[in-house]
C-alpha positions in Angstrom: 73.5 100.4 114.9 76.9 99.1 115.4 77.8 96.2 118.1 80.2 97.9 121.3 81.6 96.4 124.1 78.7 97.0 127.5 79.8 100.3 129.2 81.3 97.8 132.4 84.4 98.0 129.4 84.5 101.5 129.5 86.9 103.0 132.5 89.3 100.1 131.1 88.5 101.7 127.5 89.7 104.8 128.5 92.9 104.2 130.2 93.7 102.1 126.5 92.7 105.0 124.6 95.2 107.6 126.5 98.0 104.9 126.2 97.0 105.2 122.3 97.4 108.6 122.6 100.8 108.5 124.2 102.2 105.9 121.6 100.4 108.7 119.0 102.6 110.8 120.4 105.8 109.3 120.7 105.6 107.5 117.1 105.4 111.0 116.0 109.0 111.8 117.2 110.1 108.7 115.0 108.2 108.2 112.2 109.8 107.3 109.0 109.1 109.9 106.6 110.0 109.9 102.2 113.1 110.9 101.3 113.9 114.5 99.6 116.5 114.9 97.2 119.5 117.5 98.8 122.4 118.7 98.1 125.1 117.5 96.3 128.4 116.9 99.5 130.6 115.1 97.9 130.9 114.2 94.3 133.5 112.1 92.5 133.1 110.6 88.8 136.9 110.4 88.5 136.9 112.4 84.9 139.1 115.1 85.8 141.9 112.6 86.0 144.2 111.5 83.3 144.2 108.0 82.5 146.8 105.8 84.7 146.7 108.8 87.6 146.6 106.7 90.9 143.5 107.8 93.0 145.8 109.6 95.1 146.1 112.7 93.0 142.6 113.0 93.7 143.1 113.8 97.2 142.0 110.1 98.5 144.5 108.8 101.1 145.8 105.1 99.8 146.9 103.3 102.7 148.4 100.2 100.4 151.5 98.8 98.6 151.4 96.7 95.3 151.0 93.3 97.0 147.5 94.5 98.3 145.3 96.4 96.2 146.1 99.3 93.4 143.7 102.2 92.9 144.4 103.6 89.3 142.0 105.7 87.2 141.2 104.5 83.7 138.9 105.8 81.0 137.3 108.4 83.9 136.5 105.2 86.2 138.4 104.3 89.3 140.1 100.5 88.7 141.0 98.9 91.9 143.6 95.7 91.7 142.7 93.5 94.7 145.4 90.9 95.4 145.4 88.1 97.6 146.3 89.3 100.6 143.6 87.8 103.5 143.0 90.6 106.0 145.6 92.9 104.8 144.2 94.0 101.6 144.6 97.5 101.9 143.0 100.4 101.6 141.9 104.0 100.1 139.5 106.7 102.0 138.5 110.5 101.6 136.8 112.6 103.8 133.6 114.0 103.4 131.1 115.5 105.5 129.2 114.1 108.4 125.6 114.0 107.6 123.3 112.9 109.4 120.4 112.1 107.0 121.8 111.1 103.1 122.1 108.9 100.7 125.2 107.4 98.9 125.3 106.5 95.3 127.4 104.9 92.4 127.9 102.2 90.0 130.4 99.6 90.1 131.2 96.2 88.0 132.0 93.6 90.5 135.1 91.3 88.6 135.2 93.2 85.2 138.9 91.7 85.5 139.9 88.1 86.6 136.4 86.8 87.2 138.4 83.6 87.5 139.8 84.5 90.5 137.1 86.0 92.1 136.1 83.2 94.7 136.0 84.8 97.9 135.7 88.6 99.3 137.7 91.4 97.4 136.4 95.1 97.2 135.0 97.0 100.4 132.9 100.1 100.8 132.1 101.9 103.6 130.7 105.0 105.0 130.8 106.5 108.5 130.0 103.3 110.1 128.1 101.6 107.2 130.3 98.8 105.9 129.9 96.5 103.1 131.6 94.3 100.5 131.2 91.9 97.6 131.0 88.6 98.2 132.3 86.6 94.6 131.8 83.3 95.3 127.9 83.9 96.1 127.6 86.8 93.5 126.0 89.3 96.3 126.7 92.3 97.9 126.4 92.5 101.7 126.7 94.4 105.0 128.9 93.7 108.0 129.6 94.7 111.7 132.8 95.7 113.4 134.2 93.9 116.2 136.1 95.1 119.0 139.2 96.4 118.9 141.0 93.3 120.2 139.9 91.5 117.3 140.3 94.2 114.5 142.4 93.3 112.0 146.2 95.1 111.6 145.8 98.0 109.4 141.8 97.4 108.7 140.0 97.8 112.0 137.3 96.1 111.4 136.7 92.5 110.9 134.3 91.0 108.2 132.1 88.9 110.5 128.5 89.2 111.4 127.7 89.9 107.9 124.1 89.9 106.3 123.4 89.1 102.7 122.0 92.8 100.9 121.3 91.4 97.1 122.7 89.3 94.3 124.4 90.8 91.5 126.1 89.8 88.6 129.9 89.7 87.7 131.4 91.9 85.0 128.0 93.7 84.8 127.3 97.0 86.5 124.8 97.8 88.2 123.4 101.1 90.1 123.7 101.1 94.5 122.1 103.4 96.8 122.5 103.2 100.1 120.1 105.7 102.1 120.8 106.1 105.9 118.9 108.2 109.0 121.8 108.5 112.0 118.8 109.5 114.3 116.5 107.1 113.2 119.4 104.3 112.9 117.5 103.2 109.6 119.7 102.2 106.4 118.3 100.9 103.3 120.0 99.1 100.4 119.1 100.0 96.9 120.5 97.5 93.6 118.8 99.0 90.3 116.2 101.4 90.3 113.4 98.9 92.3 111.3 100.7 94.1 112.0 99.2 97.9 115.3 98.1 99.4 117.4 94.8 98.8 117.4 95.3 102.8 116.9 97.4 105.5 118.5 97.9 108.8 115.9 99.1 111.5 118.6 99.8 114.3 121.8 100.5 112.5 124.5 103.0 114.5 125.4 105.1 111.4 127.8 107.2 113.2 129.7 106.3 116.2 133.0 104.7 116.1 135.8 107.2 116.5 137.5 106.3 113.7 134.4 107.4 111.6 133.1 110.3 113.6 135.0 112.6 111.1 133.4 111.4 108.1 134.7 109.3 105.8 134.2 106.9 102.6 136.4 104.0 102.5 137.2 101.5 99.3 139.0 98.9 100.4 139.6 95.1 99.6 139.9 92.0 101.9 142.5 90.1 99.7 140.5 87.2 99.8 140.5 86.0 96.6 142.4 83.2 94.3 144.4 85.9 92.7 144.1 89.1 91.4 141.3 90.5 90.3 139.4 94.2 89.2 136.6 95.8 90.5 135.4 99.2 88.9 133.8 102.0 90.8 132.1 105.5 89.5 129.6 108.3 90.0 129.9 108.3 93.8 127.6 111.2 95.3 126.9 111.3 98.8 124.0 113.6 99.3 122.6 115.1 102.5 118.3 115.0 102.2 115.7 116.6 103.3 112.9 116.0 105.5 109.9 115.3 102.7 106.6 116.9 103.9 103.7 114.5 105.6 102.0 113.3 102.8 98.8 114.2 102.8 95.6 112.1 101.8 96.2 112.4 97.5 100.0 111.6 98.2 98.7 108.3 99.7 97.9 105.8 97.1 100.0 102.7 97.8 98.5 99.5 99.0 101.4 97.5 100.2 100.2 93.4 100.5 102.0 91.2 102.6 101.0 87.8 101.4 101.6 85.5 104.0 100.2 81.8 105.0 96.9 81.7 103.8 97.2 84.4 100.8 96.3 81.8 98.2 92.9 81.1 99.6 92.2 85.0 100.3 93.7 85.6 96.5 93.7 89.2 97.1 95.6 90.8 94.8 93.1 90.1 91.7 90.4 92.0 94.0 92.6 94.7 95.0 93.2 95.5 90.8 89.4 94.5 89.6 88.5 97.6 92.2 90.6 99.9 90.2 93.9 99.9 92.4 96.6 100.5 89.6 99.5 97.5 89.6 101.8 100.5 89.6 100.5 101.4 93.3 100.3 97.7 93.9 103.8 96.4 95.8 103.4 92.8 97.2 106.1 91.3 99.9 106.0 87.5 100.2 106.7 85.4 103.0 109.2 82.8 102.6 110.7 79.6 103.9 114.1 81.2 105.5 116.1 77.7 105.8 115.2 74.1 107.1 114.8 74.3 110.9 116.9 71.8 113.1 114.0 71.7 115.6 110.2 71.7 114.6 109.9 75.5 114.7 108.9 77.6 111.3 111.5 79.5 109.7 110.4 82.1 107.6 111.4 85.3 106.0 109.9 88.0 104.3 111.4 87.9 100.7 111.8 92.4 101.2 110.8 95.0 103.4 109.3 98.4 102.0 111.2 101.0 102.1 110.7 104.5 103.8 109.2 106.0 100.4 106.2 103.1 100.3 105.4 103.2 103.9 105.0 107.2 103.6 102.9 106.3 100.6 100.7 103.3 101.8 96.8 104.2 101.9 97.0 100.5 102.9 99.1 97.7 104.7 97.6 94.6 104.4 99.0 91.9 106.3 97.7 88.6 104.9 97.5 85.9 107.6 101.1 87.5 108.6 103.1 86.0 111.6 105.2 88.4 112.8 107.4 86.3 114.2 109.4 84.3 115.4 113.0 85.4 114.6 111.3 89.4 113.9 109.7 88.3 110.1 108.1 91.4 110.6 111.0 93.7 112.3 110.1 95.6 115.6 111.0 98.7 113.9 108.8 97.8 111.0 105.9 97.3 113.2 106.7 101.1 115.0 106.9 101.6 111.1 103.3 100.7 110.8 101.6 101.9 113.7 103.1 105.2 112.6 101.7 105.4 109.2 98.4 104.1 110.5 98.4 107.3 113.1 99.4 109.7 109.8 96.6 108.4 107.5 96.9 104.6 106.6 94.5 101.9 106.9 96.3 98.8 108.4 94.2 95.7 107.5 94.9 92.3 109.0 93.1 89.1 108.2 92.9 86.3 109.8 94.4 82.7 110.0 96.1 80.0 111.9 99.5 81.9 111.7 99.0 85.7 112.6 97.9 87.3 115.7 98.4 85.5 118.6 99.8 82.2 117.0 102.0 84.9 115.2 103.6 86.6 117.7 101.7 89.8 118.2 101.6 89.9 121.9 104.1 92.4 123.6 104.3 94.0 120.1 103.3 97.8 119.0 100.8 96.3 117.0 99.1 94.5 120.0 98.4 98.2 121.2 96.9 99.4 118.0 94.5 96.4 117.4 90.8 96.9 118.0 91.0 93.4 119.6 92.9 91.9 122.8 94.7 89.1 121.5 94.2 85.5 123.9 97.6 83.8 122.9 98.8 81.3 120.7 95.3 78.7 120.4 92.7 81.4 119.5 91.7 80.1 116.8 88.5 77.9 116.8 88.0 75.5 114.0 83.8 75.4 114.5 82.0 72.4 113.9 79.2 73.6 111.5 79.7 76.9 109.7 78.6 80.2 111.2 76.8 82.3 108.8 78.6 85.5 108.4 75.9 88.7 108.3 76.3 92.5 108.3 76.4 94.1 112.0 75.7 98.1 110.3 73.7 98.7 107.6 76.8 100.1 105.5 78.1 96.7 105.7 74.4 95.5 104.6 74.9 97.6 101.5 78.2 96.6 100.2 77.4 93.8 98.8 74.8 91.1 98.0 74.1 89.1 101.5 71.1 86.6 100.2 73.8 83.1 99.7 74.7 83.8 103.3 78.3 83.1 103.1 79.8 80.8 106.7 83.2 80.6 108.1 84.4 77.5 110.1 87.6 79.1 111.9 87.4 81.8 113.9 90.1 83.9 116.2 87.8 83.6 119.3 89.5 87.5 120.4 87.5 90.2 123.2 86.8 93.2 121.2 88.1 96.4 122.4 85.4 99.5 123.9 86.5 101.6 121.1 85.8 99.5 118.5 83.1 98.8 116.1 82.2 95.5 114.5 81.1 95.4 111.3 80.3 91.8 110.6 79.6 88.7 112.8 80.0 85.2 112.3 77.0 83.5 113.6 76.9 85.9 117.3 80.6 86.1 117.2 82.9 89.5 116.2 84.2 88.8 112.4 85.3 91.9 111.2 86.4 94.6 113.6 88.0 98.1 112.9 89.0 101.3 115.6 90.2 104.8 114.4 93.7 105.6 115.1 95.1 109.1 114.8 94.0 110.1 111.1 94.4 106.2 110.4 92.1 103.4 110.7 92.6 99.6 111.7 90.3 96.2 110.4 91.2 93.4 111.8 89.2 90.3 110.1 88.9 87.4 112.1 88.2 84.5 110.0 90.1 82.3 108.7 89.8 80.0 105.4 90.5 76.8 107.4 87.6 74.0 106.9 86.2 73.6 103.1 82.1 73.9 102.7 81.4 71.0 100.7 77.5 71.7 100.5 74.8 74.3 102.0 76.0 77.9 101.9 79.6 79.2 100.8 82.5 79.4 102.4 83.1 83.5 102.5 86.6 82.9 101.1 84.8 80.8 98.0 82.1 83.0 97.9 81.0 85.3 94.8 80.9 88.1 96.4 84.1 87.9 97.9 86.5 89.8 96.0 84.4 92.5 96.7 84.2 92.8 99.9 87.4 91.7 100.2 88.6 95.0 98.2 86.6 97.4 100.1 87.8 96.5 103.3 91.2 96.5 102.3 91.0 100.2 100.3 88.0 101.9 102.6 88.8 105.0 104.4 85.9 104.0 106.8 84.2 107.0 106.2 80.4 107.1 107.1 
């Protein structure tokens, strides 16, 4: 028999598992789906041009003179001449269709002329309301935000501020961009190379909206702030409209996406996850990092990526590693809705413990407080115990898993109410340890230990036990079938 919550729990059980239901509901209208490869609605590879043509023979409209930037086809590529010119560098667009759901791609070469130059911000892209640009004195590529009108600049209308680092890239080398975008989703992800998740990702982008862009239109342009001249190269732009991909089913699931956060060395997962047969090609691994040295004692981290629409659609699991998700959003709010969506399609979200997740890390007032099969009790949960509780199977499925008879302990504990709905699978000593509630075709575990203290003598600690990767891997991949 499994460990509930008395029935005095239940009437407050219910009226949680219709608000479940609701946000079942709603994250249904907005869930982040793969994307489809659609058709072709704009296409330009500049090859039927002669060499020397200016891009506007092309049909492009070249709002520029000679001081600012040239746009001149060579060798079936499009060269563009940026000169210094700050804020009125100039600029070339085309129309194309609006589209609401797409994907923009091409190649360019970031200084394949006067890389000497090249120590400021030159060549611009934009789409609808998607803006970037190079950046040649940090070697990236990045995104920025309009400004109003009153602060536009003459002849450019937008202004290059409010901008967000996308990925590093190389000069005089080219390299491969997509840039995928959902207008009713306001999502936009960055692709450099052929890596299987985003350089970024924009959870609440407008990607249409501004007048000037409501036609539809794709914009290269150049900032003129640079040293002197220099050359950027541009080719094989597509701009494709996509299709909805169908809701992967249980085969198409086979991802397990690890979010390594505090504690991950002492949890040392990812050797588990591949010794119980998980493939490292299904394996992808996001790693919290330090963001910047705080100038007040507060943490400042950063997830080093975010996944991408394709690898949530494909997670059988999200495992969130003693994960904070915050402060300053290290796990987005729309990557959260992202979760608790997959989790309601089919995934199993697994969440294990430690003195930086849950209620020290900023769950409360989240989506993911709603979906968790415990009620969080805020930041000082977690209860460093004096002498180790032993931890012991609360089912007899969990008795089966593994070998029990060295009693593995715990000394820190999230000291958390378990929900009515929800079963517990392992205790620690009479407390809750590992907890897990069905949601929608999904399933969520929350473990709630931690690998604080260090068993010097007497029985293991769980995290240092044998046995360990083991369990460790089937809670992590388990359906939580009977």
């Amino acid at each position: 028999m499994t460990d509930r919550i008395p029935d005095a729990g239940r009437a407050a059980g219910s009226h949680r598992l219709r608000a479940l239901l609701v946000l079942g509901s709603l994250l249904a209208l907005t869930a982040p789906r793969a994307w489809a490869a659609g058709q072709a609605l704009f296409e330009e590879n500049f090859d039927r041009c002669k060499d020397g043509a200016a891009l506007s023979e092309l049909g492009w409209r070249v709002v520029s003179s000679e001081p600012q930037s040239t746009y001149t086809v060579r060798s079936g590529r499009l060269h563009v001449r940026c000169q210094r010119a700050p804020y009125h560098g100039g600029f070339a667009e085309v129309a194309v269709p609006v589209c609401r759901r797409g994907v923009l791609e091409f190649d360019a070469n970031v200084a394949i002329e006067g890389a000497g130059n090249a120590d400021g911000i030159g060549l611009t892209l934009d789409l609808y309301n998607i803006s970037t640009f190079w950046h040649d004195y940090c070697r990236d590529w990045r995104r920025y935000f309009p400004e109003p009108v009153a602060k536009r600049m003459p002849g450019f209308t937008v202004e290059p501020v409010g901008h967000k680092s996308i990925g590093k890239v190389e000069k005089g080398q080219w390299a491969h961009y997509k840039v995928y975008f959902d207008t009713d989703k306001d999502r936009v992800e960055y692709y450099i190379g052929n890596l299987p998740d985003p350089c970024y990702v924009e959870g609440e982008a407008p990607v249409l909206g501004r007048s000037e862009y409501q036609g539809g239109c794709l914009r290269i342009g150049s900032f003129g702030l640079m040293k002197g001249p220099v050359v950027y190269a541009l080719d094989n732009l597509v701009l494709r409209g996509l299709d909805q991909a169908e809701e992967p089913g249980p085969a198409q699931r086979r991802l397990a996406l690890l979010f390594q956060g505090v504690s991950f060395p002492q949890y040392n997962l990812k050797p588990a996850l591949l010794a119980a047969g998980l493939k490292e090609t299904d394996l992808r691994v996001y790693m919290l990092d330090f963001w910047r040295a705080a100038p007040y004692p507060e943490n400042m981290f950063k997830l080093d990526q975010l996944p991408g629409s394709d690898s949530l659609a494909g997670a059988k699991a999200i495992i969130l590693v003693d994960m904070p998700a915050g402060p300053n959003q290290i796990l987005p709010d729309f990557l959260l809705r992202d979760f608790a969506q997959q989790v309601h399609d089919g995934a199993h979200l697994v969440v294990l413990g430690g003195l930086f997740t849950l209620g020290k890390g900023r769950f409360q007032n989240t989506v993911m407080e709603k979906i968790l099969p415990v009620t969080l009790d805020g930041k000082w949960e977690v209860r460093v115990q004096k002498e180790p509780l032993p931890v012991v199977a609360a089912s007899a499925k969990m008795a089966g898993i593994v070998d029990w008879s060295a009693r593995p302990a715990v000394y820190g504990l999230h000291q958390v109410e378990v929900k009515p709905e929800a079963e517990v699978l392992l205790k620690a000593g009479d407390r809750p340890l590992l907890v897990r509630q069905r949601l929608g075709r999904g399933l969520v575990t929350v473990f709630l230990g931690t690998t604080c203290g260090e068993i010097r003598s007497g029985p293991p600690a769980l995290w240092q036990w044998q046995e360990w990767p083991r369990l460790a891997s089937f809670l992590a991949l388990s359906d939580g079938a009977p």
